[in-house]
Backbone bond lengths (Angstrom), bond angles and torsions (degrees), N, CA, C in turn:
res aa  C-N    CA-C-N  psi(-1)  N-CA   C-N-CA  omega(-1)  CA-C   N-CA-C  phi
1 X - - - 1.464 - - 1.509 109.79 -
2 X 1.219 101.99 125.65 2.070 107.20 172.10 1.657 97.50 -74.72
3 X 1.678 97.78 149.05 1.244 117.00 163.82 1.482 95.33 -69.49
4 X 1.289 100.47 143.45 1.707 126.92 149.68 1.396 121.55 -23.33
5 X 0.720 159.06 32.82 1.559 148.48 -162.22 1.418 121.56 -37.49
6 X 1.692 131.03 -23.13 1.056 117.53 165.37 1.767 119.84 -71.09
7 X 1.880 104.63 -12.43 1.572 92.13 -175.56 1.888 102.04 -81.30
8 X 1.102 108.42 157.66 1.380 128.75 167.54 1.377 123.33 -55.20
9 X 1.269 110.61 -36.48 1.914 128.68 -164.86 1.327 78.54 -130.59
10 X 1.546 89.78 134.73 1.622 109.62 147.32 1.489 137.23 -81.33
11 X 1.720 93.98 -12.82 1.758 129.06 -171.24 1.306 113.70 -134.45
12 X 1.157 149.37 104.35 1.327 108.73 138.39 2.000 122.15 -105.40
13 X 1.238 92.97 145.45 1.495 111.61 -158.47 1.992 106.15 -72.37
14 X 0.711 150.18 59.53 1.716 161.50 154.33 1.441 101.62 -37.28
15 X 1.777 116.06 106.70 1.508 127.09 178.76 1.405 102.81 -162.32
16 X 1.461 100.81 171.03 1.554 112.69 159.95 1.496 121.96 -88.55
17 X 1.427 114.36 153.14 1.213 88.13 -158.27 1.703 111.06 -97.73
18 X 1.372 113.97 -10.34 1.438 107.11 129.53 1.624 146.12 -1.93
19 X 1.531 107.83 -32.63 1.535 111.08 -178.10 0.859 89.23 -111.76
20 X 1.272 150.58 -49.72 1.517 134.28 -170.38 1.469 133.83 9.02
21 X 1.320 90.75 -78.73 1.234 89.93 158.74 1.805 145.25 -89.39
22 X 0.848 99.21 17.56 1.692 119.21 -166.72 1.669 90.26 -100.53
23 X 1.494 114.30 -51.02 1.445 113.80 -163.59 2.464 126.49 -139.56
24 X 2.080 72.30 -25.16 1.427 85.48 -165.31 1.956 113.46 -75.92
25 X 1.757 68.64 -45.03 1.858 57.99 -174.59 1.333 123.05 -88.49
26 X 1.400 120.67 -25.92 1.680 98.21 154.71 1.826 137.28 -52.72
27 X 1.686 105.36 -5.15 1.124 125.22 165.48 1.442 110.04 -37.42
28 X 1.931 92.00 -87.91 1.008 125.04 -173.72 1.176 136.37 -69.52
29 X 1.672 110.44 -2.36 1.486 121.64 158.73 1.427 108.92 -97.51
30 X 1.195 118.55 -5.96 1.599 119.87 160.63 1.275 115.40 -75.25
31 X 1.236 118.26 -24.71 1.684 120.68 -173.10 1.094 121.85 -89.25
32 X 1.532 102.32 -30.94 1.631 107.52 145.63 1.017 145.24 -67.70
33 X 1.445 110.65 -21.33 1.430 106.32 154.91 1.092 150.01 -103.69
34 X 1.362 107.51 35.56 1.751 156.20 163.82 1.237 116.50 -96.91
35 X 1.372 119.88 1.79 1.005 128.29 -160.41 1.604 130.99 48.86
36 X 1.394 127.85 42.31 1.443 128.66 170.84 1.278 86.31 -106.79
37 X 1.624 96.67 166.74 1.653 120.66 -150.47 1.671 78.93 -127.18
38 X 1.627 113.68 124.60 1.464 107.99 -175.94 1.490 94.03 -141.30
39 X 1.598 112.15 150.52 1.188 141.35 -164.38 1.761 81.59 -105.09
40 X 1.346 105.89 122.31 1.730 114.12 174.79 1.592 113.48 -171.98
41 X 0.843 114.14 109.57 1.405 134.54 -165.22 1.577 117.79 -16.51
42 X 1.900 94.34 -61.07 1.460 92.73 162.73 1.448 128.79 -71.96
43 X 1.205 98.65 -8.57 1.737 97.91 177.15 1.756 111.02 -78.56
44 X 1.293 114.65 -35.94 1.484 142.68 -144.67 1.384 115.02 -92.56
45 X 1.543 100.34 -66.84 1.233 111.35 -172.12 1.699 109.67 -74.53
46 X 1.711 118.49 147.16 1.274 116.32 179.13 1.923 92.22 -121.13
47 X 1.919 96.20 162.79 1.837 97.76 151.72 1.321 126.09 -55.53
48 X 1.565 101.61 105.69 1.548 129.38 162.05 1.666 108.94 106.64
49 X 1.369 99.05 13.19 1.654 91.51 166.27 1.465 120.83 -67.28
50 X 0.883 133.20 160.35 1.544 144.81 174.14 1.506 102.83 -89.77
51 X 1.285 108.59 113.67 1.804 125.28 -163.16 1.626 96.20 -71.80
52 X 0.999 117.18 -41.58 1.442 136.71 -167.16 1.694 103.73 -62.70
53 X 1.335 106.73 -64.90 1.746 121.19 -179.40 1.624 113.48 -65.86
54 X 1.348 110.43 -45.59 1.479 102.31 156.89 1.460 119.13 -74.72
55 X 0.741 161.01 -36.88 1.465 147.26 173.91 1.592 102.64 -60.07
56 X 1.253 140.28 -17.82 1.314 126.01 -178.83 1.507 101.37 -98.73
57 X 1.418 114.36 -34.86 1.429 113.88 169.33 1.446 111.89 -51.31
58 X 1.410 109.61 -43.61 1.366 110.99 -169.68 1.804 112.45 -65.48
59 X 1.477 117.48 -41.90 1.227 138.39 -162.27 2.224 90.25 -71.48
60 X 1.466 100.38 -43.66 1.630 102.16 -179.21 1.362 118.71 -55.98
61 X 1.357 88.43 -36.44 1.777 93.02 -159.72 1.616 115.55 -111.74
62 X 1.201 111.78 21.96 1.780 114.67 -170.49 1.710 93.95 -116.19
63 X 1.302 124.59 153.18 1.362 134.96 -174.72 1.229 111.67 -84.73
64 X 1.060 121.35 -31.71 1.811 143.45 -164.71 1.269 93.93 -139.43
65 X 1.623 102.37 149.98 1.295 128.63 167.20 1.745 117.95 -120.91
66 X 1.138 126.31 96.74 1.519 135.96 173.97 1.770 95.78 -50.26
67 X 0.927 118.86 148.07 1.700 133.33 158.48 1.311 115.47 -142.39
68 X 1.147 118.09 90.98 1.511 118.72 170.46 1.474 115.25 -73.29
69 X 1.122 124.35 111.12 1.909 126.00 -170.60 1.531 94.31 -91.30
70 X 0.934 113.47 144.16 1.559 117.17 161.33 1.361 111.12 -161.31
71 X 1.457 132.34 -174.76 1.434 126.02 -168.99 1.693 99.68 -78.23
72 X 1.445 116.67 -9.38 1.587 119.10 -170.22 1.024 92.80 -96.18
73 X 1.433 151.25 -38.22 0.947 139.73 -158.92 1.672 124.34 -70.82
74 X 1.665 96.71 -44.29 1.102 129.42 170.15 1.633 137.02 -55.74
75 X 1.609 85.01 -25.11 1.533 100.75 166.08 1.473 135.09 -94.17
76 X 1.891 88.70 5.18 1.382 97.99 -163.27 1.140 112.04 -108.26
77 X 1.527 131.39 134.73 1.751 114.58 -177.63 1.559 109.15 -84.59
78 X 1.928 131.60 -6.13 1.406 111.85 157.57 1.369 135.84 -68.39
79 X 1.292 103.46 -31.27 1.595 122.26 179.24 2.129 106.19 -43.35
80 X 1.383 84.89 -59.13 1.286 118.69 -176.26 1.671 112.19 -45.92
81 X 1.687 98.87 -45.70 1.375 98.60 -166.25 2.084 105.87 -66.76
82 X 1.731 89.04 -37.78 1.979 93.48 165.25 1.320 121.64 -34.39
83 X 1.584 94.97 -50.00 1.519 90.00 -169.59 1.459 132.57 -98.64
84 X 1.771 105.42 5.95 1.503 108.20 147.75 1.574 117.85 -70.85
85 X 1.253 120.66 -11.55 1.484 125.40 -158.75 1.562 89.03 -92.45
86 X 1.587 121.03 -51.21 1.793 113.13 175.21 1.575 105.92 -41.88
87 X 1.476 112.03 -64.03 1.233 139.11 -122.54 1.829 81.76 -65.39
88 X 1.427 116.83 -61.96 1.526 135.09 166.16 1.441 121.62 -29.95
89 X 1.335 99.46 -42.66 1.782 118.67 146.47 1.223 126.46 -45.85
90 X 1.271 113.03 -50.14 1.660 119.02 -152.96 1.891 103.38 -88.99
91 X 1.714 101.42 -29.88 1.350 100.35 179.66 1.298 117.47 -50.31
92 X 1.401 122.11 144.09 1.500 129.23 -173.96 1.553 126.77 32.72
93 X 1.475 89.99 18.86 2.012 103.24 161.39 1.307 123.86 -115.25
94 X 1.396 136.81 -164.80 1.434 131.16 179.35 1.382 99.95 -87.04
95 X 1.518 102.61 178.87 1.281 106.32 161.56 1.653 127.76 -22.83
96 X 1.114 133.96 136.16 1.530 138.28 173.48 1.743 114.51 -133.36
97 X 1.356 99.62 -52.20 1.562 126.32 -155.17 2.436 97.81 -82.58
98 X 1.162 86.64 105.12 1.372 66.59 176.53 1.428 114.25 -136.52
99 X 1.636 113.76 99.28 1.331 121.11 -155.79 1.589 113.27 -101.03
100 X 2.131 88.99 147.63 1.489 73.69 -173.13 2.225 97.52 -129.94
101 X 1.017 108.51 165.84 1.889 107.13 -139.37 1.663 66.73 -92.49
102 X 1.516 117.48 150.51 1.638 111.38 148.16 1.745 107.94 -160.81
103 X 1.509 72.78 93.68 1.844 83.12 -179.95 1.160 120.39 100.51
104 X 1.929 107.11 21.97 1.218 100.16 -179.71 2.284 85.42 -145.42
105 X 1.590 92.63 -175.74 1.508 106.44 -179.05 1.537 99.38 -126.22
106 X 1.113 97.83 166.09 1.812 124.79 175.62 1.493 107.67 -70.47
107 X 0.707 141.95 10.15 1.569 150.92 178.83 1.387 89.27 -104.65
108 X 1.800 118.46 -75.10 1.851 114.19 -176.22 1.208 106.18 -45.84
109 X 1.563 115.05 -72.88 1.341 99.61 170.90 1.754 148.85 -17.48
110 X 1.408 92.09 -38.20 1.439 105.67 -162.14 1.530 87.36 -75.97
111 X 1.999 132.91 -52.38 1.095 127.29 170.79 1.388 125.20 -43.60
112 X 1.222 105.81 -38.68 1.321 98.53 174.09 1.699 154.28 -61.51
113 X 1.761 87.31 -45.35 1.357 102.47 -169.52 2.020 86.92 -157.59
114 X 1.272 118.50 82.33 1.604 121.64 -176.54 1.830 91.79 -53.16
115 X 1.643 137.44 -75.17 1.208 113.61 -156.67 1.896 115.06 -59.16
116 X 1.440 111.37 -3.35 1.243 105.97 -177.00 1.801 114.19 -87.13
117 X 1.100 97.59 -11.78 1.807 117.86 -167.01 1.741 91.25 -96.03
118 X 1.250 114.91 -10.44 1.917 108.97 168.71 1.357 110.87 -88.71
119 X 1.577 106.01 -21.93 1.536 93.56 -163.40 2.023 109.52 -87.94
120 X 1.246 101.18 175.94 1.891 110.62 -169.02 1.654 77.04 -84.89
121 X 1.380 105.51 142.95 1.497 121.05 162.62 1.248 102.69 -148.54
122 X 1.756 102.37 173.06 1.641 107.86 -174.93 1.689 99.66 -119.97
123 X 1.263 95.41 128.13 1.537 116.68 -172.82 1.678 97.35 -94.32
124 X 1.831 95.06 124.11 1.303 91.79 164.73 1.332 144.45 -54.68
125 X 1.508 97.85 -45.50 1.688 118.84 169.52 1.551 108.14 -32.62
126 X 1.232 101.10 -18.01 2.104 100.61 -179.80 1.618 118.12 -121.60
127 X 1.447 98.79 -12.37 1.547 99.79 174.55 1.343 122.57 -137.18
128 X 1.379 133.84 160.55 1.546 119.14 -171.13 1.457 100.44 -93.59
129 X 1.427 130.56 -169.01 1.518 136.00 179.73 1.980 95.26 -62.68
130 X 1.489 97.28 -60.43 1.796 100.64 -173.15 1.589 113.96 -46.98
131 X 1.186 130.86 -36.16 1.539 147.26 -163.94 1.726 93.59 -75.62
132 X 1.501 110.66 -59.57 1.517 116.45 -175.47 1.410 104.11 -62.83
133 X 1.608 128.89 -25.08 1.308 113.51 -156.14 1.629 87.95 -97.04
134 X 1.015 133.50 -0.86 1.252 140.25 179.30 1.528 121.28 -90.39
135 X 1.447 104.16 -48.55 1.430 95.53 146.00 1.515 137.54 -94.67
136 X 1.507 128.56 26.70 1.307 117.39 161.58 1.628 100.20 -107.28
137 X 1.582 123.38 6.82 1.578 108.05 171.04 1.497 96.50 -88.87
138 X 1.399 138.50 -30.43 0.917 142.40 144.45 1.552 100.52 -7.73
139 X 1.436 128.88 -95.87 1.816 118.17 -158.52 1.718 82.74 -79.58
140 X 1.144 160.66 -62.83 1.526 151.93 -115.83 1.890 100.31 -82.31
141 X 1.217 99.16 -59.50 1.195 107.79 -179.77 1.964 121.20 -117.03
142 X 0.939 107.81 38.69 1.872 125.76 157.11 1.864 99.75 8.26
143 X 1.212 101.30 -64.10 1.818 110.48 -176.49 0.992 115.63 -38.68
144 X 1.677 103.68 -68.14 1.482 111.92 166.92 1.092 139.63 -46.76
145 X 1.504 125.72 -30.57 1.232 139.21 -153.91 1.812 101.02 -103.64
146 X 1.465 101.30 -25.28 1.489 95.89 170.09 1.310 124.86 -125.51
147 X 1.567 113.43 27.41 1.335 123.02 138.84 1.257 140.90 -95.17
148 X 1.681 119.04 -12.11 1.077 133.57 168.20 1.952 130.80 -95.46
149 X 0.736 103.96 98.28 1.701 98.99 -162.30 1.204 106.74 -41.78
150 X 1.883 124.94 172.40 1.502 108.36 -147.25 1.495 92.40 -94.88
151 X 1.524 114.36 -27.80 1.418 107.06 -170.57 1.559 130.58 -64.12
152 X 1.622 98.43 -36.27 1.467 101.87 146.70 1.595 144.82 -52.73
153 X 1.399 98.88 -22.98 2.052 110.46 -178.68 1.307 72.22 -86.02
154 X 1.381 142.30 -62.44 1.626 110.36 -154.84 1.609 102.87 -60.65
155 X 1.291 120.03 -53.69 1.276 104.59 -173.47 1.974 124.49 -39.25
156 X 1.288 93.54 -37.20 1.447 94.74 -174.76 1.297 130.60 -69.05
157 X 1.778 106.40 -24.53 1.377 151.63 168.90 2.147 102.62 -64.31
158 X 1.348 112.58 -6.56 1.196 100.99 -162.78 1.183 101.94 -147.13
159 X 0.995 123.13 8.70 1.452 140.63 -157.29 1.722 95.30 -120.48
160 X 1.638 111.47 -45.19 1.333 129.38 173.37 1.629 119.35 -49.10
161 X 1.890 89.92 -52.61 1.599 106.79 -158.44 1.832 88.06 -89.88
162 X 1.269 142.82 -20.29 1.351 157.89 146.01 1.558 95.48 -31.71
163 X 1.109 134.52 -81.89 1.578 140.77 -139.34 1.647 86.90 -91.05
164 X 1.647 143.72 -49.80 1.447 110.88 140.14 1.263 164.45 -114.45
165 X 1.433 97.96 71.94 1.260 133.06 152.57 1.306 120.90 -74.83
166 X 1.721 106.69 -45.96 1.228 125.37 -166.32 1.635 120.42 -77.51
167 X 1.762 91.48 -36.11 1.368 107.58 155.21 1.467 137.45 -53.84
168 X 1.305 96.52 -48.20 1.807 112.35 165.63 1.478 109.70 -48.09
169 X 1.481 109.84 -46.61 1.584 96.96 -158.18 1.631 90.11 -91.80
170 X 1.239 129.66 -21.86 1.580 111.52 161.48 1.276 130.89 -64.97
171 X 1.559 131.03 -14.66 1.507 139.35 133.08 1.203 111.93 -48.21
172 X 1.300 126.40 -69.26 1.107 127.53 -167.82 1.727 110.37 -50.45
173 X 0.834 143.68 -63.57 1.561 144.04 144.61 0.974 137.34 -57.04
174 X 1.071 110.76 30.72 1.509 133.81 158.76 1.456 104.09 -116.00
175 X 1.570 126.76 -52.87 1.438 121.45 174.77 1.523 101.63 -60.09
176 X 1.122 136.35 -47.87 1.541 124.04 169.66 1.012 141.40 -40.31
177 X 1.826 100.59 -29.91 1.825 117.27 170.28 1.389 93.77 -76.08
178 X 1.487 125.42 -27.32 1.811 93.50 -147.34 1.710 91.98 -108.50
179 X 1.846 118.95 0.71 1.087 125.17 152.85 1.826 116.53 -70.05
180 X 0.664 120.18 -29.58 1.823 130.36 172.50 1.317 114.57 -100.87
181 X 1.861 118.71 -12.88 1.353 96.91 153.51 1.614 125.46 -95.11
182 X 1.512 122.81 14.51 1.091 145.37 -163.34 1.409 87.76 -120.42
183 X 1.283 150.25 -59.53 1.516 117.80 175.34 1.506 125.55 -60.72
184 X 1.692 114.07 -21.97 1.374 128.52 173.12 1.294 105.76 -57.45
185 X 1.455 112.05 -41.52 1.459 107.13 -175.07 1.471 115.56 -54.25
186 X 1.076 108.04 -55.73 1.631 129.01 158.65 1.763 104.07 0.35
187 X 1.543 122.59 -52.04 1.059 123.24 -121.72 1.903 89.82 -135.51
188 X 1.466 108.33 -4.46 1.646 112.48 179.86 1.562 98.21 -115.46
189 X 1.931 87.85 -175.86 1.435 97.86 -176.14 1.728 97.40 -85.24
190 X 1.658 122.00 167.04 1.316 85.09 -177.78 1.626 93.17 -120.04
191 X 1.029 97.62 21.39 1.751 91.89 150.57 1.514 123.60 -100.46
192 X 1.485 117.63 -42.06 1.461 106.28 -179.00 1.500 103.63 -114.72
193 X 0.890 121.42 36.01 1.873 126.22 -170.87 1.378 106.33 27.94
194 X 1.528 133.27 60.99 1.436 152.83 -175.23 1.786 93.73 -100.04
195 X 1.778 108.11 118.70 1.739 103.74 -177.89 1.785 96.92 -60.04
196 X 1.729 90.55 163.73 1.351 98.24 157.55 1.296 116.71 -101.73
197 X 1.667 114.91 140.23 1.608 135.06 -139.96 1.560 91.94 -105.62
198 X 1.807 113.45 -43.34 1.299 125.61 -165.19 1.427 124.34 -136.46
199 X 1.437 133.02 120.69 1.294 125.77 151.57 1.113 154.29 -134.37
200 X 1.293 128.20 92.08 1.448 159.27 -145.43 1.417 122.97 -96.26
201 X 1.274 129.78 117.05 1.617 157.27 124.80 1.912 93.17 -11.80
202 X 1.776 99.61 97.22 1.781 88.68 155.90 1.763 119.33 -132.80
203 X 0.949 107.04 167.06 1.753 94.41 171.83 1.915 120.55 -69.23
204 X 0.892 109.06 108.83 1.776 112.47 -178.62 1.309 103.58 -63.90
205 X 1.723 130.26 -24.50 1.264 114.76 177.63 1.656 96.95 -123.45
206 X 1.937 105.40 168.12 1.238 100.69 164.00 2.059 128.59 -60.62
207 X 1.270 95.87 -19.94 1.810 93.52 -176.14 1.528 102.58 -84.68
208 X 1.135 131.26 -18.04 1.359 146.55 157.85 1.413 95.37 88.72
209 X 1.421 128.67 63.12 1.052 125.93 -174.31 1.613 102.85 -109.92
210 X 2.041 119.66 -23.99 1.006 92.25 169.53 1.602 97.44 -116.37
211 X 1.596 116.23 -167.76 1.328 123.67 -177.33 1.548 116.79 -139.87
212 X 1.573 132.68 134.83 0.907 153.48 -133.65 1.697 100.98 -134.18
213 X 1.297 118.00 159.12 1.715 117.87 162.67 1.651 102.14 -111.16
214 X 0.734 126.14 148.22 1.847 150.43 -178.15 1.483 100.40 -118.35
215 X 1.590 134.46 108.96 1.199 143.92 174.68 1.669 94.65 -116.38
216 X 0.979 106.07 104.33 1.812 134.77 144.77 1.046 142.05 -64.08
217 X 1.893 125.65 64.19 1.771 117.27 -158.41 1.654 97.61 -107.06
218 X 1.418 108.43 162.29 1.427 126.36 -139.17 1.652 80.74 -85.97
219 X 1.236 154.30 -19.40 1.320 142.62 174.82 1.586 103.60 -66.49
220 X 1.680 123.93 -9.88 1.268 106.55 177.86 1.785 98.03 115.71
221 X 1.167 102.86 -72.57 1.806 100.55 171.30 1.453 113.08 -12.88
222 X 1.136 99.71 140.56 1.817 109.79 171.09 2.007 118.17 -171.75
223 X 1.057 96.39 128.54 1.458 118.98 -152.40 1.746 103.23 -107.99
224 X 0.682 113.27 120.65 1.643 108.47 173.06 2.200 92.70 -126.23
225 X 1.421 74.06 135.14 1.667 92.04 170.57 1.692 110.10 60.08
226 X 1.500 110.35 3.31 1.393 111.83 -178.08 1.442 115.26 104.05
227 X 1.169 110.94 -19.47 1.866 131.50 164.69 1.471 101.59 -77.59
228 X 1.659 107.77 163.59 1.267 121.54 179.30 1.507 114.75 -95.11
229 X 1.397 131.52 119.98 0.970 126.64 171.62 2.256 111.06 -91.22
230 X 1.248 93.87 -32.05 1.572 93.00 -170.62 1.948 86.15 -145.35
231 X 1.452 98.51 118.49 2.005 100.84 -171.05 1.630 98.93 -85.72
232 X 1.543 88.64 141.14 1.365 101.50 -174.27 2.425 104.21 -59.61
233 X 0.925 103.49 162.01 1.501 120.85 -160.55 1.440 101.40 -74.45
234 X 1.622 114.62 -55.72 1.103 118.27 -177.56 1.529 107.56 -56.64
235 X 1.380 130.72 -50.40 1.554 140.60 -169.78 2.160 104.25 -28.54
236 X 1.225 92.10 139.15 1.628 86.59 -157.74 1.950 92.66 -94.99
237 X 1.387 108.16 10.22 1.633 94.89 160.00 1.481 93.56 -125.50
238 X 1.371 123.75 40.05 1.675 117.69 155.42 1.746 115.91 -41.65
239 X 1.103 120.84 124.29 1.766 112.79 -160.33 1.770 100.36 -59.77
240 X 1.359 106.49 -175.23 1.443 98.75 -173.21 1.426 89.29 -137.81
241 X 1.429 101.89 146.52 1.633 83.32 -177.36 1.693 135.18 -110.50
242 X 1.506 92.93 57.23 1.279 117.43 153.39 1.617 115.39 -91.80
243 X 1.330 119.22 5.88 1.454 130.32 -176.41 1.212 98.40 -119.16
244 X 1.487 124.33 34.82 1.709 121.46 153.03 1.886 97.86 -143.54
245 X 1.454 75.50 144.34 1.974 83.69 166.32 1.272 114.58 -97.93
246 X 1.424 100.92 143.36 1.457 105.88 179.32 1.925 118.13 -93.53
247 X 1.284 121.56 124.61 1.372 122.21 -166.50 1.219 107.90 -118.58
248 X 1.487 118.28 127.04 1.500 118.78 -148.82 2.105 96.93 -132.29
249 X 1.161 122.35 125.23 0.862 142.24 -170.46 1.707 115.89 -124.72
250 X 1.588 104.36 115.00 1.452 131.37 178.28 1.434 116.32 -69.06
251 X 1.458 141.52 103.43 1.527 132.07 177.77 1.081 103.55 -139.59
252 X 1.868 112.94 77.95 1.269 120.85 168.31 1.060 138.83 -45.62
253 X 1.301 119.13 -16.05 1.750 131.92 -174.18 1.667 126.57 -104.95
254 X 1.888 91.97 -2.90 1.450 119.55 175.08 1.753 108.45 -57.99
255 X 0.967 154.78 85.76 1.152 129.08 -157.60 1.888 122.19 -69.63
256 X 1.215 105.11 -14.37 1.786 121.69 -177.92 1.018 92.08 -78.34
257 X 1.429 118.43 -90.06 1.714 166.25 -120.40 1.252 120.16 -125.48
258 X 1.512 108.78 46.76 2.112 101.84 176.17 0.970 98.13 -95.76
259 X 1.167 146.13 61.47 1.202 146.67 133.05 1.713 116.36 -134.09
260 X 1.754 119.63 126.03 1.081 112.41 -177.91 1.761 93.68 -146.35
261 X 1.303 113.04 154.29 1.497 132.32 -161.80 1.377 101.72 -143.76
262 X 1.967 112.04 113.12 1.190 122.21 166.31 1.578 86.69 -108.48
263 X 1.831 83.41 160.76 1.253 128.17 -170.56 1.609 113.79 -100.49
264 X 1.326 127.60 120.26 1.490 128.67 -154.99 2.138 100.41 -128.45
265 X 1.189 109.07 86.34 1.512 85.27 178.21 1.757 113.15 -74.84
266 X 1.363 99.38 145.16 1.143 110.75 179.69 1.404 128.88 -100.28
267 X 1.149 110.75 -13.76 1.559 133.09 159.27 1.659 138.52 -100.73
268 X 0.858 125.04 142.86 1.452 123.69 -165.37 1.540 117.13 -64.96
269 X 1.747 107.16 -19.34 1.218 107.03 158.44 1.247 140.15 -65.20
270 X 1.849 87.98 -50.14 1.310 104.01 178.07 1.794 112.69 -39.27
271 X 1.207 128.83 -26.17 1.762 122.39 -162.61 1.741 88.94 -67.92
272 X 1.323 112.16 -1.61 1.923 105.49 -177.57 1.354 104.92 -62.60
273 X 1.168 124.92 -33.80 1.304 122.81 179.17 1.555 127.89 -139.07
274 X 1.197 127.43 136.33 1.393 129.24 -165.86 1.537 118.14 -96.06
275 X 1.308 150.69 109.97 1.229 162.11 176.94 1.184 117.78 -87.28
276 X 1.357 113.39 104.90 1.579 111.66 164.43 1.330 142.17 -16.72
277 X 1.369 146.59 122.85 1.319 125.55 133.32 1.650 133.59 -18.77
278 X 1.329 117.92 133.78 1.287 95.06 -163.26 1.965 79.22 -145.02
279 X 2.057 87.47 137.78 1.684 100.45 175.59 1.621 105.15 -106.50
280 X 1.350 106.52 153.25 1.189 130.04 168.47 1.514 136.64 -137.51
281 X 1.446 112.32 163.71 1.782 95.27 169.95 1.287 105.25 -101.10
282 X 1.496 125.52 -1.07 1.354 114.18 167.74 1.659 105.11 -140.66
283 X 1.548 128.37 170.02 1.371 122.65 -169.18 1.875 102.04 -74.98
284 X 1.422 117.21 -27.55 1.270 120.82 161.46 1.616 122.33 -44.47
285 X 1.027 124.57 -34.42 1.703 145.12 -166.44 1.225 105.89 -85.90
286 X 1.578 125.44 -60.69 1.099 127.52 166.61 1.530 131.41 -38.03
287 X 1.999 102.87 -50.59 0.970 122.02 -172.05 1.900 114.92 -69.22
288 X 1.311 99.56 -45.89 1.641 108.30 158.78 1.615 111.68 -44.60
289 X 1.188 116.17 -44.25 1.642 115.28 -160.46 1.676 104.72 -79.07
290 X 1.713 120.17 -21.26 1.240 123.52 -162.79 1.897 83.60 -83.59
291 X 1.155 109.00 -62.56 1.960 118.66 172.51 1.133 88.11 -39.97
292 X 1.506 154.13 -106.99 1.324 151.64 -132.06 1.669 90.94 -35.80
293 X 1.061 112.13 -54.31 1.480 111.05 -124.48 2.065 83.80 -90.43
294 X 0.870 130.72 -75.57 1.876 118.65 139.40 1.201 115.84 31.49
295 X 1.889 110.47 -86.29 1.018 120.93 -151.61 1.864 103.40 -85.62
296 X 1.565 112.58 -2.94 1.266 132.21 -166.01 1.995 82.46 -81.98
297 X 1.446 100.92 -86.16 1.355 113.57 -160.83 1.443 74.73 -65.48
298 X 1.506 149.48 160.99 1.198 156.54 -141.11 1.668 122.67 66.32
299 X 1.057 103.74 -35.64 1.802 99.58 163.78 1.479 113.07 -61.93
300 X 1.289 102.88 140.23 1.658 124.94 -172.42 1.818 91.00 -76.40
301 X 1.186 98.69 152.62 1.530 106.15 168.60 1.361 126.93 -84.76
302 X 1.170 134.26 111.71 1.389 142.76 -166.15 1.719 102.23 -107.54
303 X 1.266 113.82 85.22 1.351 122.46 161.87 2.167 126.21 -40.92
């Protein structure tokens, strides 16, 4: 029997969506690449279609109707509503309905749907998705099936379920990198990915009644309680230090060190980072040592 040529689909695929992946959609990406034209949700449906209007479009206009039965299917009243829409089809026409058992027996069946429990179906328990999609191009598409020799449809049939396979395991290791680069994160700065060097138990108050973590990464950054105690270098509002005053103190009788320079931030940023006191023998000396020490913690981290 020739497919229809005025319908659109040569298939459309009627399941729960439960099997999908267990059986359906390697089906139906096998059938495509056999060249049948199949009505299947993920193939079908786009953002903002009306689920409702395509599925009846789909049920109007496909030559064959796939029915995957399974214990999900069976429990479901959408599945169901598909397959009154074949079934309405099939009255006083040829074949339409072409069911295949997966994970269930002829007894459920028979409760379920008695004219569906008469008809020949292909039980998974005996065939894989590629094997079934091989024999329903068999009745769907006849042309195909007897212009192409068989050893080649298997090849093409395997060649399909081959390329995703290959895909799977390139997801699959890829979610593993970005699962292990997400605990790594754990363990950097998360502005300049600088390791962490240190991590320490401190008191959050002076009576030390509560307790805090202190994270120490080698770019200098350091975080207590999840706040910034000293901002990482790279950070593009790292303070600048024209946003601290410099306070310069005379102690003539010091005999080393009469000269000493505290550090005053003047901005609300500036508290990102803390700057030494700095001694000198002259207010010049000091003032170099507060810059040294700046332009020190201010280098970006170069791994």
């Amino acid at each position: 029997m020739q497919t229809n040529k005025s319908m659109k689909w040569d298939v459309f695929v009627s399941h729960a969506s439960e099997d999908k992946i267990s059986f359906v959609r390697p089906l139906a990406n096998t059938l495509q690449q056999l060249g049948v034209t199949v009505w299947y949700d993920e193939f079908s449906l786009r953002l903002g279609d009306s689920i409702s209007r395509s599925i009846d479009k789909g049920l109007a206009e496909s030559a064959f109707g796939i029915v995957v039965l399974s214990p999900s299917f069976i429990a479901k009243p959408w599945p169901e509503y598909e397959l009154r829409g074949l079934v309405s089809r099939e009255i006083g026409a040829s074949k339409i309905i072409l069911p295949i058992w997966h994970g269930v027996n002829q007894e459920e069946i028979l409760r379920f749907s008695p004219p569906l429990a008469d008809k020949l179906a292909i039980d998974t328990n005996r065939v894989s998705p590629q094997d079934a999609a091989l024999q329903i191009l068999q009745v769907v598409r006849p042309d195909l099936y007897s212009q192409t020799p068989r050893d080649k449809l298997q090849q093409m049939a395997m060649q399909g379920q081959a390329v995703r396979e290959l895909q799977y395991e390139i997801d699959r290791m890829k979610n593993e990198l970005q699962g292990a680069l997400e605990e790594l994160s754990e363990f950097q700065c998360q502005v300049c990915q600088a390791p962490l060097v240190e991590r320490i138990s401190a008191p959050a108050d002076p009576a030390g009644d509560s307790w805090d973590t202190r994270e120490i990464y080698d770019c200098g950054h350091i975080t207590f309680g999840g706040h910034d105690e000293s901002a990482c270098p790279s950070d593009p509002t790292f303070p600048k230090l024209d946003e601290y005053r410099l306070n310069f103190e005379h102690n003539p009788t010091e005999p080393h060190y009469k000269w000493q320079c505290f550090v005053q931030p003047i901005t609300r940023n500036a508290y990102r980072l803390s700057l030494s006191m700095a001694l000198g023998s002259t207010r010049e000396e000091c003032e170099k040592k507060i810059k040294e020490e700046y332009e020190r913690r201010s280098s970006k981290y170069k791994s």
